[in-house]
GUMARSE-15743 format. One record per residue (C-alpha): residue number from 1; chain; x, y, z. Coordinates in pm, whole numbers, plus 32768, in hexadecimal, padded with zeros to 4 digits. Example, Ala and Ser with C-alpha at 12.3 -4.5 7.8 and 13.67 -1.06 7.14 Angstrom:
     n   chain     xx     yy     zz
     1       A   84CE   7E3E   830C
     2       A   8557   7F96   82CA
***
This chain:
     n   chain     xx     yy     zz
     1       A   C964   7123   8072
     2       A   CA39   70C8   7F2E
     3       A   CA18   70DB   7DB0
     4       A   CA4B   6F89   7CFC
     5       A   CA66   6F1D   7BA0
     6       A   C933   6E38   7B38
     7       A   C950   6D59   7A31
     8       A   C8A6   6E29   7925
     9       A   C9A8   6F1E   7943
    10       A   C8DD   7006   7A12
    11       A   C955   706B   7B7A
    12       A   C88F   7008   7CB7
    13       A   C86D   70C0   7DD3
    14       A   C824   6FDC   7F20
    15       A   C7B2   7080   805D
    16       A   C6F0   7012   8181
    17       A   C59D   7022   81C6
    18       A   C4C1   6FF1   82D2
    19       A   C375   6F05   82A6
    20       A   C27B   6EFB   83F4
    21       A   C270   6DB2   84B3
    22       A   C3CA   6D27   83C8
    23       A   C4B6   6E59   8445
    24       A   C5FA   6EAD   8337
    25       A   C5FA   6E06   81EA
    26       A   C6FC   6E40   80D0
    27       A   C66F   6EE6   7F89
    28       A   C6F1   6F3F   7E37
    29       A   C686   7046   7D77
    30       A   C6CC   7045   7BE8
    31       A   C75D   716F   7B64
    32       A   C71C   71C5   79E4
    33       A   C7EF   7111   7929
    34       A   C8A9   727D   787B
    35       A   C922   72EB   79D1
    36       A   CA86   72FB   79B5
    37       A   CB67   7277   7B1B
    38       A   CB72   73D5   7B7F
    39       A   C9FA   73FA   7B64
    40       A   C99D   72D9   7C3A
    41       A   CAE1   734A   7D4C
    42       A   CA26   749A   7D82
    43       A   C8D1   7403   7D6C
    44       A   C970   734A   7E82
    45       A   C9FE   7453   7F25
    46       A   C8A5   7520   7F43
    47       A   C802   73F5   7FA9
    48       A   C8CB   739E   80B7
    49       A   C8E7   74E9   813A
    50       A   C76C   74FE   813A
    51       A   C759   73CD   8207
    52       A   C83F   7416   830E
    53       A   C77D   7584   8345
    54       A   C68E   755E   848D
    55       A   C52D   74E4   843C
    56       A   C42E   75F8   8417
    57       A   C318   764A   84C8
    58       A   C23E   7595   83D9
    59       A   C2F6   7441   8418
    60       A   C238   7410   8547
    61       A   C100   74CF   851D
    62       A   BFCF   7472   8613
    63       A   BED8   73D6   852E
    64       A   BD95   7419   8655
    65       A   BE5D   756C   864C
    66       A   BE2B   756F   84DC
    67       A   BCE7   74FC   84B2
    68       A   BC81   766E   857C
    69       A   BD33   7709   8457
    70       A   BC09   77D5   83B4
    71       A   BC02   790B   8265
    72       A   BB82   7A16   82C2
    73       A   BB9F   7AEE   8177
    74       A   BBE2   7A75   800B
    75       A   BCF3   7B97   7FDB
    76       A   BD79   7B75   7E62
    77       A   BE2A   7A90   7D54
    78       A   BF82   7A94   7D0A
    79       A   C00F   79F9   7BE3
    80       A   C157   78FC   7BA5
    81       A   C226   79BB   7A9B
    82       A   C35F   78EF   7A02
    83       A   C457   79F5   7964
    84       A   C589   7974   789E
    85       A   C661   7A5A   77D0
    86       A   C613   7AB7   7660
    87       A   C693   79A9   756A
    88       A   C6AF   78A3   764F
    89       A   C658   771B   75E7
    90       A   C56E   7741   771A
    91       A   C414   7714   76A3
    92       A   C329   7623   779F
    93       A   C332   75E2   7900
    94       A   C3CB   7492   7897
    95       A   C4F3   754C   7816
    96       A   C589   7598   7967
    97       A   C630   7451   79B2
    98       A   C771   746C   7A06
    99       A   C775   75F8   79F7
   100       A   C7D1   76E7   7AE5
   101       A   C662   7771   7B7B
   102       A   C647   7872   7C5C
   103       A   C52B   77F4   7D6E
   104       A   C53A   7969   7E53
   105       A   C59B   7967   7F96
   106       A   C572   782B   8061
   107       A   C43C   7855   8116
   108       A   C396   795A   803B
   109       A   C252   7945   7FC1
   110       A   C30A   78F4   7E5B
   111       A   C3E1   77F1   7EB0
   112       A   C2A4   7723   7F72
   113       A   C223   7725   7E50
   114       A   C337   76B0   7D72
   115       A   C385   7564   7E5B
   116       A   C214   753F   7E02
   117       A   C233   7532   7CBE
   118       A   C35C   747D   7CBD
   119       A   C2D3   7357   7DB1
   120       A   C194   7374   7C9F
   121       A   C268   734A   7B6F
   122       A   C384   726B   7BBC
   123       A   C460   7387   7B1D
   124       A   C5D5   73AD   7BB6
   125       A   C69A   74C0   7B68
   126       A   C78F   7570   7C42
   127       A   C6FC   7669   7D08
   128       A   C75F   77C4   7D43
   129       A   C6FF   787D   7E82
   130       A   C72E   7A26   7E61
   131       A   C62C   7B56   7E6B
   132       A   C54A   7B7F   7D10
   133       A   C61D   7CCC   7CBA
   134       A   C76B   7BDE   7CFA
   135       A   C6D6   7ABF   7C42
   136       A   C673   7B9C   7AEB
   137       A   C7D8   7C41   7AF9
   138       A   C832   7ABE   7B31
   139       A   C779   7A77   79EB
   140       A   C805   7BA2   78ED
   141       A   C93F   7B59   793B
   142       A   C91B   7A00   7913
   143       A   C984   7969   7A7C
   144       A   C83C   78E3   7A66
   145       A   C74F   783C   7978
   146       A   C5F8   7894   79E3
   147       A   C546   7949   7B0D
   148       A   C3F3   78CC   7BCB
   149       A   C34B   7A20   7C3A
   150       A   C1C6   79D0   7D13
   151       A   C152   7B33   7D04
   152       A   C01E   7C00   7C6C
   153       A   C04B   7C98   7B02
   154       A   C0D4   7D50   7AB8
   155       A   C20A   7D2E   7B87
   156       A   C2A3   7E8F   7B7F
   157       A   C3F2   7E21   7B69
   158       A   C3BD   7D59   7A2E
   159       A   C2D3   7E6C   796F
   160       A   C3D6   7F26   78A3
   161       A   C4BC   7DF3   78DC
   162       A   C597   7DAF   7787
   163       A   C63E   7C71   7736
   164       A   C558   7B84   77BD
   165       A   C436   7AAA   777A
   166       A   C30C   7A02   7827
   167       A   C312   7865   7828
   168       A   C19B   77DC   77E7
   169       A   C154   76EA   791B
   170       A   C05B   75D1   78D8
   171       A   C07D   749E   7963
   172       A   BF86   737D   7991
   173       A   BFFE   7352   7B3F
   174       A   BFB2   74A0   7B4C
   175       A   BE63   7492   7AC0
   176       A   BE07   7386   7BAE
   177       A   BEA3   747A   7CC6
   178       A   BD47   74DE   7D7C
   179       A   BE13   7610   7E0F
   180       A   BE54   76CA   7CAE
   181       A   BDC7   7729   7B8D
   182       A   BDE2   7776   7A2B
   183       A   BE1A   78CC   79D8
   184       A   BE96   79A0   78AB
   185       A   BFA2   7ABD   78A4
   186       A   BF04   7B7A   77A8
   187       A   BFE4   7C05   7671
   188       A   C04B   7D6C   76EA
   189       A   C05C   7D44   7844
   190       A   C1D9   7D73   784B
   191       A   C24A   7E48   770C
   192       A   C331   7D34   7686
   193       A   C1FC   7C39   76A0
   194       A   C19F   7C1A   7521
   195       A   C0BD   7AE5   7564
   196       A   BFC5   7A65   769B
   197       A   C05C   7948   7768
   198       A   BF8B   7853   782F
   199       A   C001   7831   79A9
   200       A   BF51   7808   7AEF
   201       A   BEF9   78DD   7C10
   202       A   BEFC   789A   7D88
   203       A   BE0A   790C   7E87
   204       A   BE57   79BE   7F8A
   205       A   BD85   79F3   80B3
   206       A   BD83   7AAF   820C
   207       A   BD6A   7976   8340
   208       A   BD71   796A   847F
   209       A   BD42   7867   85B4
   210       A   BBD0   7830   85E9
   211       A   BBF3   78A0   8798
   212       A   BACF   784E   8816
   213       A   BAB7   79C4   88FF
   214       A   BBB6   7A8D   88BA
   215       A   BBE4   7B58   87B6
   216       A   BAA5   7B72   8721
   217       A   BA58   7CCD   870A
   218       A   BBB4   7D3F   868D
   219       A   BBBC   7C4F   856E
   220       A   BA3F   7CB1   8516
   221       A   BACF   7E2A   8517
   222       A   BBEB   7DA4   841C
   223       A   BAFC   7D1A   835B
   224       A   BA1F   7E2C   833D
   225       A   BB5D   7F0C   82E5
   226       A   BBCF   7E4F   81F0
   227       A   BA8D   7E3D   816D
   228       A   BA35   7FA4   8168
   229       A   BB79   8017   80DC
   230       A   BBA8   7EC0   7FFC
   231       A   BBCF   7FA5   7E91
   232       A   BCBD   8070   7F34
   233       A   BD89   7F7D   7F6E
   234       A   BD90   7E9C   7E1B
   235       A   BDE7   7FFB   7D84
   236       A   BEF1   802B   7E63
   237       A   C057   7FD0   7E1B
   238       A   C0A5   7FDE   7FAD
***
């Protein structure tokens, strides 16, 4: 992998990719044109080191396996907050090219959904990988511009939070995106929230492998747990 200046001015970044039945193929990748050299060299840098990480799990998935995937129990909504700090030129989702994002820790429920959004929008910005408390110290102290936090609001952490503000997310990809939808975060929620913000939630959902014996009764006795004691826990902050 390298970074290489195009003709526009803009740097490229060329890596390898792998297309079934044609094997390896060279590919560039243009960078936003206000990315200084050292912003493309650790775009790079995270990049590479991404690539050279063994594959997960879900790089070679069973898709008969798969197909036996089944929900068992809608469980609740979670929505994608975008905090940046107070005062910053931050504004839209379209505003984080070339900026310094912090995406959660790789693997996290967060970060999936930020390389989804990313792949979506065509956005590149250099990503940050740290805990949400690490990434909103990250932000106030400016060794980051803006945070990506996939929880369900109010997010204790950023209640009483100072400094900060919430990013409106609309995008037409997103829209289109059958797996979320358009939300609000209503004016209030967080006490330095003077305005609502539009956003979008995620689903999440209890699965499990469809067995065709085994099993049976204890996930029926989950589900009739959860089901009995469902208020309990959305009132819970366990």
């Amino acid at each position: 992998m390298s970074i290489t200046r195009h003709h526009t001015g803009a740097y490229y970044f060329q890596f390898d990719r792998r297309i079934p039945g044609r094997g390896r193929q060279r590919a560039n990748r243009l960078l936003p044109k206000e990315w200084t050299k050292a912003q493309a060299q650790e775009y790079d840098r995270t990049e590479s080191a991404r690539a050279e990480k063994p594959k997960t799990n879900q790089q070679g998935l069973d898709p008969k396996m798969m197909e036996r995937i089944m929900m068992i129990f809608p469980f609740f909504s979670t929505e994608i907050h975008l905090i940046a700090k107070d005062g910053s030129s931050i504004k839209s989702l379209s505003d984080l090219a070339g900026k310094r994002v912090v995406e959660g820790p790789e693997g996290s429920g967060t970060w999936v959904s930020v390389q989804v959004i990313k792949s979506l929008t065509g956005i590149n910005w250099i990503p940050i990988n740290m805990s949400q408390q690490e990434g909103l110290n990250a932000v106030l102290a400016g060794k980051a511009d803006a945070e990506f936090i996939v929880a369900g609001k109010p997010i204790g952490m950023l209640k009483n939070a100072t400094g900060v503000k919430l990013i409106p997310i609309n995008n037409q990809k997103l829209d289109a995106f059958g797996l979320y939808t358009k939300t609000m975060i209503s004016s209030g929620v967080y006490n330095f929230q003077k305005t609502g913000i539009q956003t979008y939630k995620v689903d999440n959902v209890l699965a499990t492998y469809a067995f065709k014996n085994q099993y049976q009764k204890e996930i029926g006795d989950l589900v009739t747990c959860i089901t009995k004691n469902i208020g309990v826990l959305q009132s819970s902050n366990k």
